[in-house]
SERO-4910 file (N, C-alpha, C, O; in steps of 0.05 Angstrom, whole numbers):
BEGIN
 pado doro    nc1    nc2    nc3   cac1   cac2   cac3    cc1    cc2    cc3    oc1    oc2    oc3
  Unk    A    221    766    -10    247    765      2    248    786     24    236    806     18
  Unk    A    260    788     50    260    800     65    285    817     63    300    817     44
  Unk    A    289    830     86    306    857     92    328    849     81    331    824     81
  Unk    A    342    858     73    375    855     67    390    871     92    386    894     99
  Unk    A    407    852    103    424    863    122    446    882    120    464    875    105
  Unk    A    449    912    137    463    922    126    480    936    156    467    937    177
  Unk    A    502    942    155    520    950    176    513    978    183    510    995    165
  Unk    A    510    982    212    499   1010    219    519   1020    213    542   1012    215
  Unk    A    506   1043    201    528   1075    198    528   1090    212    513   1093    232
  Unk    A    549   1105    204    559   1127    228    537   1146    233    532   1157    255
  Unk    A    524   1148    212    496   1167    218    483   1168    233    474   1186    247
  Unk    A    479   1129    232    464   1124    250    468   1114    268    449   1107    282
  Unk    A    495   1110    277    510   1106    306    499   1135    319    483   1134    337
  Unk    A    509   1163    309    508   1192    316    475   1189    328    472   1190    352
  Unk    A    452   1187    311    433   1186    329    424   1159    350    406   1161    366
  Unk    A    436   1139    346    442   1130    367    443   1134    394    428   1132    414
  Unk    A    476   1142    386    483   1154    416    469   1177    424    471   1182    448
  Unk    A    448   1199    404    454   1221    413    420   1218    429    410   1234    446
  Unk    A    405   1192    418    381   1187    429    380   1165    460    361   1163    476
  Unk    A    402   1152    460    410   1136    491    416   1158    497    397   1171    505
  Unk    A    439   1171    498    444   1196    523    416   1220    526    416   1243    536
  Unk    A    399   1210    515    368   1226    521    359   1205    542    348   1215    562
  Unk    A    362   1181    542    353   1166    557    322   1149    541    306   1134    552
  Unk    A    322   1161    511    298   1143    496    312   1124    497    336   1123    496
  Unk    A    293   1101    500    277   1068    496    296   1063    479    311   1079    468
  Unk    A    294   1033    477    308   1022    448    294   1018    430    302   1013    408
  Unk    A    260   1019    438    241   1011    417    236   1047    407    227   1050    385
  Unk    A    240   1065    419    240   1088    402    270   1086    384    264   1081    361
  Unk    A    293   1089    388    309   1085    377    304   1075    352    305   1088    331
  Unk    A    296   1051    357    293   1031    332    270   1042    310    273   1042    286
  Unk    A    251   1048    321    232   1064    305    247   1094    289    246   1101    266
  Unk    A    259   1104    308    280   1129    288    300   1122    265    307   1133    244
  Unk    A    307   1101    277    329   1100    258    324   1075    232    339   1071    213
  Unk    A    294   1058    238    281   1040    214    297   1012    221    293    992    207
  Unk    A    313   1011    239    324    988    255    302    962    276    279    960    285
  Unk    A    319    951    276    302    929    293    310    934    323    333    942    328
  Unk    A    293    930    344    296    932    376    330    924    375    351    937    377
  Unk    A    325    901    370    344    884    369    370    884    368    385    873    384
  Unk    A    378    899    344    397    903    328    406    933    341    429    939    338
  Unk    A    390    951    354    397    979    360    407    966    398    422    981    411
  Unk    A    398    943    411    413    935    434    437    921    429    455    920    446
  Unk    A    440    909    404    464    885    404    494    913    400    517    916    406
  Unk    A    463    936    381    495    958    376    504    970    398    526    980    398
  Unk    A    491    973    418    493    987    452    509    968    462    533    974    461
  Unk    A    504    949    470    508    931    490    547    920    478    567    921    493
  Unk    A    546    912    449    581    910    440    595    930    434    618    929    427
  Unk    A    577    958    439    603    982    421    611   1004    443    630   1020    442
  Unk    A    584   1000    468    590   1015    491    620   1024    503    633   1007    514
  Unk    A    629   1044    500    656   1049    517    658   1037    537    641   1042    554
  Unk    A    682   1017    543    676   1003    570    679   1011    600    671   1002    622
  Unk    A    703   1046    587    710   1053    616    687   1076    622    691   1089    643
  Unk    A    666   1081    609    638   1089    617    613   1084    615    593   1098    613
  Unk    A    620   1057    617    596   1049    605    573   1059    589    551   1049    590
  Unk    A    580   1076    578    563   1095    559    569   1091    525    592   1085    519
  Unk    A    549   1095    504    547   1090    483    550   1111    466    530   1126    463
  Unk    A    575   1117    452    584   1145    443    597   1136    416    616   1121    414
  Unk    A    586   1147    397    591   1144    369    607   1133    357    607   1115    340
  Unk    A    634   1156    373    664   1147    351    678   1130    369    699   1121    359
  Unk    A    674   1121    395    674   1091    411    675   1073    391    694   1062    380
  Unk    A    642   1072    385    629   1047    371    640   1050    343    646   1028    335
  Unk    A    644   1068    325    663   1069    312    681   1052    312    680   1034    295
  Unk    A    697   1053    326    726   1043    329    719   1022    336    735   1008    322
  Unk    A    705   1006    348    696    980    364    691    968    338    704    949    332
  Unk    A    672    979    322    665    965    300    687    963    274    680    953    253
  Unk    A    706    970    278    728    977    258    746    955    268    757    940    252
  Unk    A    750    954    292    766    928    308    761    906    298    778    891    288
  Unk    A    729    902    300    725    872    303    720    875    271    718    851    264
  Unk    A    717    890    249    714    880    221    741    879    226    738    857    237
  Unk    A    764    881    227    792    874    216    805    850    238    826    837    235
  Unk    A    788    847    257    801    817    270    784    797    254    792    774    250
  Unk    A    754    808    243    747    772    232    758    762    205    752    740    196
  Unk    A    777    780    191    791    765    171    818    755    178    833    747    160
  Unk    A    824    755    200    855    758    206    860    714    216    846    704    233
  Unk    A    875    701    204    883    674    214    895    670    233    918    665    229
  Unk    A    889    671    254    911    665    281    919    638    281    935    633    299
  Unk    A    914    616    264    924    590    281    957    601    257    980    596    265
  Unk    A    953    616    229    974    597    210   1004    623    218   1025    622    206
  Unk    A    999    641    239   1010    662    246   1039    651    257   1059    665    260
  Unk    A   1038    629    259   1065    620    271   1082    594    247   1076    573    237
  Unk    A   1103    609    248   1116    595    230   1123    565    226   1128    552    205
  Unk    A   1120    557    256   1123    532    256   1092    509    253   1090    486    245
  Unk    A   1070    531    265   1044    516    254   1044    520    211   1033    503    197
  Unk    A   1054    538    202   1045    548    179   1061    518    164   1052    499    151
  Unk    A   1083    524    174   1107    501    157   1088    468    164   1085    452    146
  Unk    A   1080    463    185   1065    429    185   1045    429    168   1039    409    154
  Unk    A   1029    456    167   1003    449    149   1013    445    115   1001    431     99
  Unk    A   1042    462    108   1048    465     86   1056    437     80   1046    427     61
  Unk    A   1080    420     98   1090    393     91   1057    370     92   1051    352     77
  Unk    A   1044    380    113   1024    357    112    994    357     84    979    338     78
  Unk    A    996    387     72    975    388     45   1004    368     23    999    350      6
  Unk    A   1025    375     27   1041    359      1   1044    332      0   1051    317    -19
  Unk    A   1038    326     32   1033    292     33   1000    288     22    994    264     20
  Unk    A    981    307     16    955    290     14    948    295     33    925    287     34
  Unk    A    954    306     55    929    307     80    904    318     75    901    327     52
  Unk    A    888    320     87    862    342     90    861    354    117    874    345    136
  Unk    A    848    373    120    851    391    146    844    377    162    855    381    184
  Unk    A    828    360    161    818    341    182    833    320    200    829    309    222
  Unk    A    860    318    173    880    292    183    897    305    205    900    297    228
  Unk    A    908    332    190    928    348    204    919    357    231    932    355    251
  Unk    A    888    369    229    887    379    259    880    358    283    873    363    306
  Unk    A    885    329    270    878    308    290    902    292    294    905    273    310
  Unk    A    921    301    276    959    288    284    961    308    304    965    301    328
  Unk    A    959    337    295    969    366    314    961    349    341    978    337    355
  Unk    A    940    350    344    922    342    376    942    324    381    959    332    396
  Unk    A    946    296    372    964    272    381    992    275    385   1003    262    403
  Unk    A   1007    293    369   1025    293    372   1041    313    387   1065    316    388
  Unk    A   1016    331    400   1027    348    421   1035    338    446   1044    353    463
***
């Protein structure tokens, strides 16, 4: 079985940043911190401060704290009047499939 995936830590955000603002490689990076090339650019390139373009810990911190609490969040059922159709259309028997293809038609 291979690697188990696990969410960079702040530890290792800290040497992170503190090895890009040296201006080391991403393949040294990755070798320091037991990371993949890969995974130490995807954390640069989405957590970068945008108004400096620079890669600074408690930035990426917060960047990463953002997007864990927007991917559980429902935006379509947020409105009362979408929440109430899906509620009348599961008590008729619909399936999600029926409702989001009336929604489309009957807009």
């Amino acid at each position: 079985m291979g690697k188990r995936y696990e969410h960079v830590s702040m530890e290792e955000r800290d040497l992170i940043g503190q090895m890009h603002w040296q201006g080391m490689s991403k393949t040294m990076i990755a070798k320091a911190t037991g990371r993949y090339k890969r995974t130490v650019a995807r954390e640069i390139r989405r957590k970068a401060a945008e108004q400096y373009k620079r890669y600074t810990k408690c930035q990426a911190q917060k960047r990463a704290d953002e997007r864990w609490k927007e991917a559980g969040e429902r935006y379509h059922l947020r409105r009362a009047e979408i929440r109430q159709y899906v509620h009348e259309g599961l008590n008729k028997g619909w399936s999600p499939e029926i409702m989001a293809g009336r929604r489309e038609v009957e807009r």
